[in-house]
C-alpha positions in Angstrom: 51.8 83.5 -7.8 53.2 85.3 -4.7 56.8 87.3 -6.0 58.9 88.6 -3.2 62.6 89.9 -3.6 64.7 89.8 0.0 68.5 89.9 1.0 70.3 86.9 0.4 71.7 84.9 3.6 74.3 82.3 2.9 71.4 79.6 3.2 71.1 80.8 -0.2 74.2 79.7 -1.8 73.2 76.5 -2.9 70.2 78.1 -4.7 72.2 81.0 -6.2 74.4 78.2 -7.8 71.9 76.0 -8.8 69.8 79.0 -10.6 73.0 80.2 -12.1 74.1 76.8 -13.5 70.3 76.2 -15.0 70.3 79.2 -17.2 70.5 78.6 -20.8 72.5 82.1 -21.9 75.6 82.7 -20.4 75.5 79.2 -18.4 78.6 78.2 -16.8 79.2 75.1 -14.8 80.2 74.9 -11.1 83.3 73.6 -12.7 83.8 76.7 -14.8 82.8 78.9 -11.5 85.1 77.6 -9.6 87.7 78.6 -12.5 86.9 82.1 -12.6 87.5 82.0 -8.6 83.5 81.9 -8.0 83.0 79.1 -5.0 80.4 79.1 -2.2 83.0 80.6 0.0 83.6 83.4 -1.9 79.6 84.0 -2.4 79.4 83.7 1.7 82.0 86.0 2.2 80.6 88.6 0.2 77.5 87.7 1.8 78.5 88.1 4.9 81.0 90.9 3.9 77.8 93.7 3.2 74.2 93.4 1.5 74.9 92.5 -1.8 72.6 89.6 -3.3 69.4 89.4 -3.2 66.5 86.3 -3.8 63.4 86.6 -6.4 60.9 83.9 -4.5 58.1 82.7 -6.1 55.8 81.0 -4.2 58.3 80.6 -1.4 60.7 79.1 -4.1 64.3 80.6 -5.0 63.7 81.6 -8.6 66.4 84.4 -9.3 69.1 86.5 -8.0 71.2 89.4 -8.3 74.7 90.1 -6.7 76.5 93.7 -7.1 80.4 94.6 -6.4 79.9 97.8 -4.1 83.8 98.4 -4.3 83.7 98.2 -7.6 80.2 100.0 -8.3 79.5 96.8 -10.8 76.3 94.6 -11.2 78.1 91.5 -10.9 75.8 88.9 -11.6 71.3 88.9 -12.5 69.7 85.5 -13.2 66.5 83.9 -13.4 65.4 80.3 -13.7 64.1 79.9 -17.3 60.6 78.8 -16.3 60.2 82.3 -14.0 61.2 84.2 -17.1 58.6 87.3 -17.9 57.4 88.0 -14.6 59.1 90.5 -13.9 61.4 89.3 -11.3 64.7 90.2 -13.6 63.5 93.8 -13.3 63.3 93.6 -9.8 66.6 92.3 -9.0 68.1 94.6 -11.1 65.7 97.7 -9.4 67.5 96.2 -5.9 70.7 95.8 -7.1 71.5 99.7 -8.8 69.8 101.5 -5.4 72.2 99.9 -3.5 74.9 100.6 -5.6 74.3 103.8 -6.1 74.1 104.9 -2.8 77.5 104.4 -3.5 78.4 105.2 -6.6 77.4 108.1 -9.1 77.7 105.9 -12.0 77.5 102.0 -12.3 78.6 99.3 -14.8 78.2 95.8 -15.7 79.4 94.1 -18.9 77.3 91.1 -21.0 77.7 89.9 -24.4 76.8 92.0 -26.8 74.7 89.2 -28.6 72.7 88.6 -25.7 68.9 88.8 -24.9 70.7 90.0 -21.5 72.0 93.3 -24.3 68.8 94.1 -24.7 67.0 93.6 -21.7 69.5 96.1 -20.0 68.9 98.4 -22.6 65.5 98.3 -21.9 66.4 99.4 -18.0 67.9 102.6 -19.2 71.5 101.3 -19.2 73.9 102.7 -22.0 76.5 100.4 -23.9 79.6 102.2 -23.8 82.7 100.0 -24.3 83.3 97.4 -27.0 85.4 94.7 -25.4 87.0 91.5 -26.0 84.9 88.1 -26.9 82.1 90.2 -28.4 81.1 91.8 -24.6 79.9 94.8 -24.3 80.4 97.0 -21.6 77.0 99.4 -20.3 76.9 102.5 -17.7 74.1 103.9 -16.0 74.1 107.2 -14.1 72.5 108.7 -11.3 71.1 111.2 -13.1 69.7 108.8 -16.2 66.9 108.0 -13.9 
């Protein structure tokens, strides 16, 4: 199984919403997406805007991604395709997105519910749960100088 993490290119967009609409925590539908203001063209613009998604591959195939907010110092979104769970690939997307945020920013956030197997697997990267919010979410922090 050949693993490769590159930048995202807005060829991607149909794969980044097809792999976030196939998850089984957290899933939203395009429908919902496009609610929360999260459409292809806002994906391409931030695409296009600076280098802030990147594309898990295995085998050549889109597996995972992660996006990340550089304005707002914020991991914005990590997902994997269910069936490429435990390879690692989660990890990596999350190792791309925090370098290029914090080249940026001295500390970063990103908020998940608390619940989650996503809680936990942050945890497990070092990040720190530091706000209690609404809808049983919890927001976490990670520093510069945690790593």
């Amino acid at each position: 199984m050949e693993k490769t993490i590159r930048l995202a290119t807005p060829a991607d967009i149909n794969a980044i919403f097809d792999i976030r609409t196939s998850v089984q925590e957290n899933h939203l539908s395009r429908d919902q997406l496009t609610e929360m203001g999260i459409t292809p063209e806002t994906i391409q613009q931030a695409i296009l805007e600076a280098p802030c998604a990147w594309i898990a591959e295995v085998d050549g195939v889109p597996a995972g991604f992660s996006m990340a907010d550089v304005e707002d110092g914020c991991v914005f979104a990590a997902f994997v395709l269910p069936e490429y769970e435990g390879h690692g690939l989660g990890r990596s997307l999350m190792d791309r997105a925090e370098a290029f945020l914090f080249q940026r920013h001295q500390t970063i956030w990103l908020e998940t519910a608390e619940a989650s197997r996503a809680s936990g697997f942050y945890r497990s990267l070092g990040w720190q749960p530091v706000e209690r919010l609404a809808q049983g979410d919890v927001r976490f922090e990670k520093s510069l100088n945690d790593n």
